[in-house]
VEXDREN-2710 file (C-alpha; in Angstrom, 1 decimal):
% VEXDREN-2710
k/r/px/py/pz
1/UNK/51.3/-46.0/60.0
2/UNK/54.1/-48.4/58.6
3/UNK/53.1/-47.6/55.2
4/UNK/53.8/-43.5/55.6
5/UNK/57.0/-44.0/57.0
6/UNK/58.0/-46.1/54.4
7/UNK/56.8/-43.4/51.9
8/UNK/58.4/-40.8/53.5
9/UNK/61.8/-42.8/53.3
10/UNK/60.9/-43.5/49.7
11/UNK/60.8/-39.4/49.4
12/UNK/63.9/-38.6/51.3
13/UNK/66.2/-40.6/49.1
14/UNK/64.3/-39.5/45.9
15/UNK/65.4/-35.9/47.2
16/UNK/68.6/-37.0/47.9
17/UNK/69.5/-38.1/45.2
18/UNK/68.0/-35.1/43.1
19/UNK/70.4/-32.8/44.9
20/UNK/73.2/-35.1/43.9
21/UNK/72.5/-35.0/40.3
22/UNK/71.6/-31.0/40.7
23/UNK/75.3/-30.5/42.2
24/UNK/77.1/-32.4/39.5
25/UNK/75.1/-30.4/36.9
26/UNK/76.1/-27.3/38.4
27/UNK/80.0/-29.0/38.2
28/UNK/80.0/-29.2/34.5
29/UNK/81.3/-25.8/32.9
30/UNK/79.1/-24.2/30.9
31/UNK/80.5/-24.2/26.6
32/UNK/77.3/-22.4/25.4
33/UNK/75.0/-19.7/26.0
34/UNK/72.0/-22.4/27.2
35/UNK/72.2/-25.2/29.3
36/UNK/72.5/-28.2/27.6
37/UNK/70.6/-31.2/29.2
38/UNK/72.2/-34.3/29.5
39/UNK/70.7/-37.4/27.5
40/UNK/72.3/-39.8/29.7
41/UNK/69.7/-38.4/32.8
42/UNK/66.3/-38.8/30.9
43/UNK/66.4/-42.8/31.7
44/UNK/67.3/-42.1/34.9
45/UNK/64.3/-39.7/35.3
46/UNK/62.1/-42.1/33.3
47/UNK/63.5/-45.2/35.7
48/UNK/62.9/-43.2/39.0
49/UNK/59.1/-41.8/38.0
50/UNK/58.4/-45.6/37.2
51/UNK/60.1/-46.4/40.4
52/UNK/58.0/-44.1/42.3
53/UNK/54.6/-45.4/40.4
54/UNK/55.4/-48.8/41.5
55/UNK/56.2/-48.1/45.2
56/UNK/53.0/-46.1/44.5
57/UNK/51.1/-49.4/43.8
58/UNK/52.4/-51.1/46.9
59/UNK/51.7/-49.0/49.5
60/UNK/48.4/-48.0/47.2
61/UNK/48.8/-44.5/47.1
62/UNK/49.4/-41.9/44.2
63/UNK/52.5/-40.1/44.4
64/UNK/53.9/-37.3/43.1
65/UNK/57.3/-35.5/43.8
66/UNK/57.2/-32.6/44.7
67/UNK/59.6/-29.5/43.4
68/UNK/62.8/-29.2/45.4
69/UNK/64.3/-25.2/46.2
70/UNK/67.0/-25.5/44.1
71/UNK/67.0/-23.0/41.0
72/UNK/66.4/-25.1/37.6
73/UNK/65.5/-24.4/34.5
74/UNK/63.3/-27.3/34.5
75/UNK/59.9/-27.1/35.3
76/UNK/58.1/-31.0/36.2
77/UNK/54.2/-30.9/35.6
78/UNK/52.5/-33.4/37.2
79/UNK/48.7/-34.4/36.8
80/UNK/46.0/-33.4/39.4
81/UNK/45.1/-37.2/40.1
82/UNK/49.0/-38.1/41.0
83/UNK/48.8/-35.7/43.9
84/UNK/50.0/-37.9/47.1
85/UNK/47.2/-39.1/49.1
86/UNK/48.6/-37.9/52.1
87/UNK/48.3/-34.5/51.2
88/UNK/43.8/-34.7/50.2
89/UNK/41.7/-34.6/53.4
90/UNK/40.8/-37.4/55.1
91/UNK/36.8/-36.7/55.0
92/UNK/34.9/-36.9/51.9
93/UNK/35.4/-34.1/49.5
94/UNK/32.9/-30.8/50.1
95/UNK/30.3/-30.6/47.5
96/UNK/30.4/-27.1/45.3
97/UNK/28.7/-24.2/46.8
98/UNK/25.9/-23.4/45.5
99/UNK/25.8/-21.0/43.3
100/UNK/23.2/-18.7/45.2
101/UNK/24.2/-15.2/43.6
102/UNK/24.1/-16.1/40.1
103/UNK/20.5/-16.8/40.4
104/UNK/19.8/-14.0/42.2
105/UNK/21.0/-11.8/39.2
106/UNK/18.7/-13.5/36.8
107/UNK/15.8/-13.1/39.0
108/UNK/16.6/-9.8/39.0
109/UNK/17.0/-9.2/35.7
110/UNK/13.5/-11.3/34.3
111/UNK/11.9/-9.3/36.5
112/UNK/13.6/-6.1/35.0
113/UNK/12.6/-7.1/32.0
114/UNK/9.2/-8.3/32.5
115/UNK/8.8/-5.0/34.3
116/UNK/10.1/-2.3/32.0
117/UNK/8.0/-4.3/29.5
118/UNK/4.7/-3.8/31.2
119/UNK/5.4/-0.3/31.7
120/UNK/6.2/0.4/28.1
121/UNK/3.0/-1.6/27.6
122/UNK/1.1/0.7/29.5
123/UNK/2.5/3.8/28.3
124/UNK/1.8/2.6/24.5
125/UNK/-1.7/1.9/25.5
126/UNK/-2.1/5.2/27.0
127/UNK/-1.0/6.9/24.4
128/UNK/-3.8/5.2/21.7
129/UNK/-6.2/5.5/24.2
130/UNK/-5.3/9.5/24.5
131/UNK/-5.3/9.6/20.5
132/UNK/-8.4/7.8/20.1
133/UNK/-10.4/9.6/22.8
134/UNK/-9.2/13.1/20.7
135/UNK/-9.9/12.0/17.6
136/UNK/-13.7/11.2/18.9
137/UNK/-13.7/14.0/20.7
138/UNK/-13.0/15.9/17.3
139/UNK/-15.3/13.9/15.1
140/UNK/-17.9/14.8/17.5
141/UNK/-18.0/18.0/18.1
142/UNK/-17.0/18.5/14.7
143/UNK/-13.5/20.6/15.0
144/UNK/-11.5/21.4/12.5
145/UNK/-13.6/20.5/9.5
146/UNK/-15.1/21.9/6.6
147/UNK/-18.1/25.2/7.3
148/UNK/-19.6/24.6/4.1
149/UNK/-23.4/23.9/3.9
150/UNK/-25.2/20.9/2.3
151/UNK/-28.4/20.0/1.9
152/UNK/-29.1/16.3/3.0
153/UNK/-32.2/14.7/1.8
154/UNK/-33.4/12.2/4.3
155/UNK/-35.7/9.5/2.9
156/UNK/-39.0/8.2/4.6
157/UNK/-38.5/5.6/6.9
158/UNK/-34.6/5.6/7.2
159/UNK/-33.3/4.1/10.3
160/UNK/-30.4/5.7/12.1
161/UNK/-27.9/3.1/9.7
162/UNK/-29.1/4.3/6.9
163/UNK/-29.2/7.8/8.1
164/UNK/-25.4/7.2/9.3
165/UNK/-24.1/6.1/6.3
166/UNK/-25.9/9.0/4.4
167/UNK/-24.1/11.4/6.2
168/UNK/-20.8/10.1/5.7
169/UNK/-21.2/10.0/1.9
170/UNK/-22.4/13.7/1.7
171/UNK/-19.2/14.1/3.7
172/UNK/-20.9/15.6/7.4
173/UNK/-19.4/13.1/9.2
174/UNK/-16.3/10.6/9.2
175/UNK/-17.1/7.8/11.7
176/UNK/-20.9/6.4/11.2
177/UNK/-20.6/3.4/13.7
178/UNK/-19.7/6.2/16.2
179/UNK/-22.6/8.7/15.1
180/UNK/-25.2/5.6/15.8
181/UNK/-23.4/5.1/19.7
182/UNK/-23.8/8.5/19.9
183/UNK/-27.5/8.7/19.0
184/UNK/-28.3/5.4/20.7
185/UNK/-27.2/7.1/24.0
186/UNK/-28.8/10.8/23.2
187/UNK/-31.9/8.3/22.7
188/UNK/-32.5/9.9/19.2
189/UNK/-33.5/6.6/17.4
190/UNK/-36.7/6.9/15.1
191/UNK/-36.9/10.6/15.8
192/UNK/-35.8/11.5/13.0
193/UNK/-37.6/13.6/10.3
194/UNK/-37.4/12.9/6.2
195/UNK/-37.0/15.9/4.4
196/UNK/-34.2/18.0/3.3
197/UNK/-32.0/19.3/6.2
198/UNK/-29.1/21.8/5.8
199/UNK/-25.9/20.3/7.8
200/UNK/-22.8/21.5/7.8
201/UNK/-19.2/19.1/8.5
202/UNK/-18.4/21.3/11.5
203/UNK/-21.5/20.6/13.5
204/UNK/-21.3/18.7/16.4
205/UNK/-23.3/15.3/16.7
206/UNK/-25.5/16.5/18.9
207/UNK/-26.5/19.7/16.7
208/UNK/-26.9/17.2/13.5
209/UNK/-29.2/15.4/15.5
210/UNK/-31.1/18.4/16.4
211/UNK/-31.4/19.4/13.2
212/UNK/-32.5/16.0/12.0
213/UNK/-35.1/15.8/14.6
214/UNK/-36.6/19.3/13.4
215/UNK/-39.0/20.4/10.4
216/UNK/-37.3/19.8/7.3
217/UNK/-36.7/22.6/5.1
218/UNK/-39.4/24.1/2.4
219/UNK/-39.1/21.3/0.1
220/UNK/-37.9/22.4/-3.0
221/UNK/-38.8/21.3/-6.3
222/UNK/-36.8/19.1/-8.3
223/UNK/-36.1/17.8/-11.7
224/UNK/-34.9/14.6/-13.3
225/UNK/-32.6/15.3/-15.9
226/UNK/-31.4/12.7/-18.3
227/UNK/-28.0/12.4/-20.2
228/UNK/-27.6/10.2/-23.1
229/UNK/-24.8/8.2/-24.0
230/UNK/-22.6/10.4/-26.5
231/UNK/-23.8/13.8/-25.3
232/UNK/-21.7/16.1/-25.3
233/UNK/-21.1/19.4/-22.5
234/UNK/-22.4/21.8/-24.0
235/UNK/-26.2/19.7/-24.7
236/UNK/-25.9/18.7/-21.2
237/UNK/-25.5/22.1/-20.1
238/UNK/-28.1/23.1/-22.5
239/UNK/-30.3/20.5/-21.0
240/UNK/-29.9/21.6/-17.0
241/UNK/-30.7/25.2/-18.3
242/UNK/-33.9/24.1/-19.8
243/UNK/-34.9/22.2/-16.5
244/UNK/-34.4/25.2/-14.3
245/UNK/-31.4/23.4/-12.6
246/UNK/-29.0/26.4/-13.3
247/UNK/-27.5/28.3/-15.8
248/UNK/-25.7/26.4/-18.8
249/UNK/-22.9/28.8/-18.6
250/UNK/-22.3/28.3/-15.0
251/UNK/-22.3/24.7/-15.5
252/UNK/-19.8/24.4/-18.3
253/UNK/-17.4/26.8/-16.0
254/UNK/-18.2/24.7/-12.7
255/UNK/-17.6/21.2/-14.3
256/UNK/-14.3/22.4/-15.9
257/UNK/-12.4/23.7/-13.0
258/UNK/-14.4/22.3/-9.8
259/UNK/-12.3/19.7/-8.0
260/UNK/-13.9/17.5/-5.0
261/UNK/-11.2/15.2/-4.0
262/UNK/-12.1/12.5/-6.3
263/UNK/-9.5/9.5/-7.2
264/UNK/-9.8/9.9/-10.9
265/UNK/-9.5/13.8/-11.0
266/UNK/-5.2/13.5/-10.6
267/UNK/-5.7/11.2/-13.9
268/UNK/-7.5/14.0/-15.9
269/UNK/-4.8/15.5/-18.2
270/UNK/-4.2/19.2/-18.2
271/UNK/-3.6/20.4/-21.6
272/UNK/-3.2/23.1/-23.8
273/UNK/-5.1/21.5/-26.9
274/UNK/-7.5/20.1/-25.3
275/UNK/-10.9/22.4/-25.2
276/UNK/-13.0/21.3/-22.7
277/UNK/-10.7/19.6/-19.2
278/UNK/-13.5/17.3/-18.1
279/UNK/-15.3/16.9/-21.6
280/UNK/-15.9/12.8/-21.2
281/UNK/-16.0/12.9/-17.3
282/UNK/-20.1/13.4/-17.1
283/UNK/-21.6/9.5/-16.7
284/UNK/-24.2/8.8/-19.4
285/UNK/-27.3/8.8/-16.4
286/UNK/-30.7/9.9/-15.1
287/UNK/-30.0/12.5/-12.3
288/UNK/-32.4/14.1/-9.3
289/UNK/-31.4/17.9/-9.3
290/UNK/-33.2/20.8/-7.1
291/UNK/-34.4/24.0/-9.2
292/UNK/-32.3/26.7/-9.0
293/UNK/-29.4/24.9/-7.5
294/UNK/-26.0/25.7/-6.7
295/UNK/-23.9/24.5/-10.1
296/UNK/-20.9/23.1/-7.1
297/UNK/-23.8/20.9/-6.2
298/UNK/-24.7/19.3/-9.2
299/UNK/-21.1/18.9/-10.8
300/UNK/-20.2/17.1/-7.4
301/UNK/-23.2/14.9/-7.8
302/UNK/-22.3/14.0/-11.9
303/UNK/-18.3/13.6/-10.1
304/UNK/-19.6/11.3/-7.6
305/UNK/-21.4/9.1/-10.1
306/UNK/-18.6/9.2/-12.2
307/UNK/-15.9/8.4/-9.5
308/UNK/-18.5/5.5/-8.7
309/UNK/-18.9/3.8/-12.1
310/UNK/-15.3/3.7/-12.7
311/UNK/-14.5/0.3/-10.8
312/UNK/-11.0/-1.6/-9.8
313/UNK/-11.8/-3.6/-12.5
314/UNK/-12.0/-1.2/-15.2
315/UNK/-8.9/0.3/-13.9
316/UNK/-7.3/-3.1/-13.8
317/UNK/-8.0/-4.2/-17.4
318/UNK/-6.6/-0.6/-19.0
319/UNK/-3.6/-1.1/-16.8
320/UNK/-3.4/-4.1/-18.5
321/UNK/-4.1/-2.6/-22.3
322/UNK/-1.6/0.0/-21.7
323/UNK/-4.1/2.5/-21.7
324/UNK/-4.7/5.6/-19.4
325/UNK/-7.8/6.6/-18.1
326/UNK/-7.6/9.8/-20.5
327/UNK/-6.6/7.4/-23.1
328/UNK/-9.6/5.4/-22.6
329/UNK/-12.3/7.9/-22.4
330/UNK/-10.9/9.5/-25.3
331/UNK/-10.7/6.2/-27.6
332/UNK/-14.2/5.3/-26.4
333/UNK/-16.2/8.8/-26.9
334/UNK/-15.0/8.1/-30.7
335/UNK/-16.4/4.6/-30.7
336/UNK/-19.4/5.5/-28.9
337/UNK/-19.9/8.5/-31.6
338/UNK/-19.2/5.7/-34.5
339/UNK/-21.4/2.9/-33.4
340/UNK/-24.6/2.2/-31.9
341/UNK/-24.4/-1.5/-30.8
342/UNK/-22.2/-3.3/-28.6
343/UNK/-21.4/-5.9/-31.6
344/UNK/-20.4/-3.1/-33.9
345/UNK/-18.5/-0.9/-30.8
346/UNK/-16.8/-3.8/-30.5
347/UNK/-15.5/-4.0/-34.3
348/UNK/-15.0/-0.7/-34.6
349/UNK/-13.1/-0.7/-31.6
350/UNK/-10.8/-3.5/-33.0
351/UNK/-10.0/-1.2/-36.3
352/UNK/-9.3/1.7/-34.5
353/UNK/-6.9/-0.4/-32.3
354/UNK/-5.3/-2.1/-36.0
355/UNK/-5.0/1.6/-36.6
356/UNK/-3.1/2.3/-34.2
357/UNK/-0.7/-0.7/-33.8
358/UNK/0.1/0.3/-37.3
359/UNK/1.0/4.0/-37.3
360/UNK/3.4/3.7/-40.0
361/UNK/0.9/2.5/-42.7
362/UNK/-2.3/3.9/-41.0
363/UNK/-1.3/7.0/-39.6
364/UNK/-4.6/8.7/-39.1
365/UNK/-7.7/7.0/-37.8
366/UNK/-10.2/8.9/-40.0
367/UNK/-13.4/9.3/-37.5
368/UNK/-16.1/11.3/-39.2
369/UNK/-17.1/12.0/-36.1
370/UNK/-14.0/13.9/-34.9
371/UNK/-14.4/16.0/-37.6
372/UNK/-18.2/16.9/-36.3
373/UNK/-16.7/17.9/-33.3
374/UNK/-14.6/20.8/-34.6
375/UNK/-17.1/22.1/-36.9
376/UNK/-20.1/22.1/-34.3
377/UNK/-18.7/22.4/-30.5
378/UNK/-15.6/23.7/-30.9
379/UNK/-15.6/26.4/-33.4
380/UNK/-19.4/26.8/-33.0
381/UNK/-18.4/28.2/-29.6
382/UNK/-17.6/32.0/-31.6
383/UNK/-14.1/31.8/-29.7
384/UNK/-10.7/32.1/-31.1
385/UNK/-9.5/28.2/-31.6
386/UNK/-5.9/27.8/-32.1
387/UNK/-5.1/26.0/-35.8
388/UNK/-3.2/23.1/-33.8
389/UNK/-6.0/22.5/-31.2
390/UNK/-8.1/21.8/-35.0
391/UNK/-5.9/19.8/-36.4
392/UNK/-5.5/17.4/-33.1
393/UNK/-8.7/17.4/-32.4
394/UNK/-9.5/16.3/-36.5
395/UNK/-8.5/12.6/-37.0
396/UNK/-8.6/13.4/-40.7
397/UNK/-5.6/15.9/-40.1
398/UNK/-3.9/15.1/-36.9
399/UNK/-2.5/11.5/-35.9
400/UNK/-3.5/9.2/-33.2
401/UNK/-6.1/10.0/-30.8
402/UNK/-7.1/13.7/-29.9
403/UNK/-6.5/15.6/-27.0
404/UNK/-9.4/14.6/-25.0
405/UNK/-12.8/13.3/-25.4
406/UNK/-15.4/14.6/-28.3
407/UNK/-18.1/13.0/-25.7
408/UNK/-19.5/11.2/-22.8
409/UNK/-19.2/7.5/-23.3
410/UNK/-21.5/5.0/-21.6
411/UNK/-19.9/1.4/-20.1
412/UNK/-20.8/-0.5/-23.5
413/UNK/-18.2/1.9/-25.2
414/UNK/-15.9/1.8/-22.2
415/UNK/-15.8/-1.8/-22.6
416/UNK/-15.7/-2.3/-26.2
417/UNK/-12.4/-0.3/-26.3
418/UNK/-11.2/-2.3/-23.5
419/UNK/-12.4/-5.8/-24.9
420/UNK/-12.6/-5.2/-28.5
421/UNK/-13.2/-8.0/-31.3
422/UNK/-10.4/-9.6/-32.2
423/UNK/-10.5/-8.5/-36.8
424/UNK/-8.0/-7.9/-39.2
425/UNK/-9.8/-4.8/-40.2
426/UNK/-8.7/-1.4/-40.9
427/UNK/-11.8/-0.2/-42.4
428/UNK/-15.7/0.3/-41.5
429/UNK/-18.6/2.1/-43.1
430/UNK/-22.4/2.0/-42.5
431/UNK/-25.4/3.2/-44.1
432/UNK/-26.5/6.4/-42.4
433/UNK/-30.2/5.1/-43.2
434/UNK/-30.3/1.3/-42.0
435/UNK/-27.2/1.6/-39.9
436/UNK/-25.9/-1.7/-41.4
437/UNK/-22.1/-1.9/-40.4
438/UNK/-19.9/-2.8/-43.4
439/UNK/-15.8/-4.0/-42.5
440/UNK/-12.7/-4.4/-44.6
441/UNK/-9.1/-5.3/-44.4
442/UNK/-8.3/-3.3/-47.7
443/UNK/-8.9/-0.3/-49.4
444/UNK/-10.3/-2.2/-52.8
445/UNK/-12.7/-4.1/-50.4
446/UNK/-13.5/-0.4/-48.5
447/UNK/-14.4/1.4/-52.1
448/UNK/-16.4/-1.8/-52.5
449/UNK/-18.5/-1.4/-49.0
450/UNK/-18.9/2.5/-49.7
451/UNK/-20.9/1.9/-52.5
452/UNK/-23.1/-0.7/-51.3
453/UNK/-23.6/1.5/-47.7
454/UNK/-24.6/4.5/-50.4
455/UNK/-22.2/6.7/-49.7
456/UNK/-20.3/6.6/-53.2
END
């Protein structure tokens, strides 16, 4: 074609002429230690790349020119889109290959992934489902748990529910949903017996069934003892002995060094002036005991009423007072001694409380009652009492609360002390006859109430 030969004239002389000006470069001796370029052959390249744009234009084609052989230290960069047209294919330019292995790999890989997670899936679930089926294997054949007896005392018409949760609060079995599968299988439903049966945690289900579904035991008599509010140990254990339940020595012993597992027993306080550990730890209550019983078994049934009775809300609020449980049972054994109404608990709870937010100008809280205590439980008891454990116990002589409880509170006490009235009183008296309450904020007014409450 006319128009390539005319471009390839248009090259020869642009060569040409390059390797002129390269040989009269090279002509020029050299004064320093870099070449110097010569400003007068910038315009000269600027005039021959617009010369070769326009020739460009006419023939339409982009050109570019390309490096000669000779050594220079110049370098010309052109742009890809003023490569010569003669030198791109005549066809249409080949789309990109696709990118087929790429997308292999990351086929590969989600299905890596979504592999190695289903097998760690499956080995998870295997291993729960191994741990569940031996721990029910273990619940039900009753491994590794307790030998001791206990006599359960199944009630007339109890269904197996009833029967199921029975046995996991007297501690024979863990899991009652699974006990009522189990018997619903063994097809033990309403064949059950009321009575007392003796069970042990290390039987299997199906021997506890056995057992439940044979003659009950000789029943056994039983007596109801009752425990007021404000009794102490020693007339509860006075009163158990009368009943036939067991010995009143036994029981103090039992009560005072037993320990079951309850929550509240790691709040009891351990100390050396206190006299009895869990003196304030029997629940003011009516309770079902068997004659001649086992003195474990009754001080687990008063801890289980005990651990019962004291709620999340009762711990809550002495959280909230500041107060221990210890603290609590102490404070409220005194007002329960001092008062026998929840008005007055709760006034004389409030001026044992002024008391003792003013330790500097009330040091002593001056409970008559404390004072009983010494005299008739603790030295009463023929034992040699240390001076100290006297004088803590005496609010007359020692400062603050005692060591412990001087009784067994009921709830109205508990709660007086822990939602007292709100008085500015620091002083209370009542007449031993009527039991009419008289309150003061000062000594003069206190003299005053003594002698209208006959006791000056």
């Amino acid at each position: 074609m006319a128009s390539n030969d005319n471009l390839d004239s248009l090259i020869d002389d642009i060569l040409e002429e390059h390797d002129e000006k390269k040989k009269a470069e090279e002509a020029v001796p050299e004064n320093t230690e870099e070449p110097v370029q010569s400003a007068e052959n910038k315009p000269s390249e600027e005039v021959l790349t617009e010369d070769i744009a326009d020739e460009a234009v006419s023939v339409g084609e982009e050109l570019v020119p390309e490096n000669t052989e000779a050594d220079t230290d110049e370098t010309e960069y052109v742009e890809e889109s003023e490569i010569p047209a003669e030198e791109e294919p005549d066809h249409e330019e080949e789309p990109q290959p696709k990118r087929t292995p790429k997308k292999k790999k990351r086929r590969f890989s989600t299905k890596l992934a979504v592999g190695l997670f289903l097998t760690t899936l499956v080995i998870v679930i295997s291993i729960l489902l191994a741990v569940f089926i031996l721990q029910t294997a273990k619940e039900i054949i009753g491994f590794d748990k307790a030998n001791t007896e206990i006599i359960v005392e199944i009630p007339n018409d109890s269904g197996t529910e009833k029967i199921a949760e029975l046995l996991e609060s007297e501690g024979i079995i863990d899991q009652p949903m699974l006990f009522r599968v189990y018997s619903k299988m063994k097809g033990a439903d309403s064949f059950f017996i009321a009575g007392s049966h003796k069970l042990s945690p290390s039987m299997s289900y199906g021997d506890i069934i056995d057992e439940l579904q044979s003659d009950a035991i000789n029943m056994r008599e039983v007596a109801d003892v009752t425990f007021p509010e404000g009794i102490t140990l020693v007339e509860a254990a006075a009163r158990l002995e009368e009943k036939g339940v067991c010995s009143a020595a036994d029981f103090i012993d039992t009560f005072n060094s037993a320990s079951f597992g309850f929550d509240f027993e790691d709040d009891v306080r351990d100390s050396s002036l206190k006299y009895y550990k869990m003196e304030g730890y029997l629940f003011p209550d009516t309770y079902r005991f068997y004659l001649e019983e086992d003195p474990l078994i009754v001080c687990k049934k008063i801890y289980k009423n005990f651990d019962a009775k004291l709620t999340r809300d009762y711990l809550g609020r002495m959280e909230d007072m500041g107060m221990t449980l210890e603290e609590t049972l102490t404070f409220a054994s005194i007002v329960q001694a001092e008062a026998g109404d929840v008005a007055n608990m709760k006034r004389v709870a409030s001026v044992f409380h002024n008391r003792l937010k003013n330790k500097d100008e009330f040091p002593l809280l001056q409970s008559d009652p404390t004072s009983k205590y010494v005299r008739e439980v603790i030295c009463a008891s023929g034992e040699y009492i240390p001076e100290n454990m006297k004088t803590a116990y005496d609010t007359y002589k020692g400062a603050g609360l005692p060591p412990g409880p001087i009784c067994n509170p009921g709830l109205d006490a508990i709660n007086a002390v822990l939602y007292p009235a709100d008085t500015d009183y620091y002083y209370f008296c009542s007449n031993l006859e009527t039991r009419e309450f008289y309150y003061a904020k000062t000594l003069e007014e206190h003299e005053e109430n003594l002698k209208l409450a006959g006791l000056a």
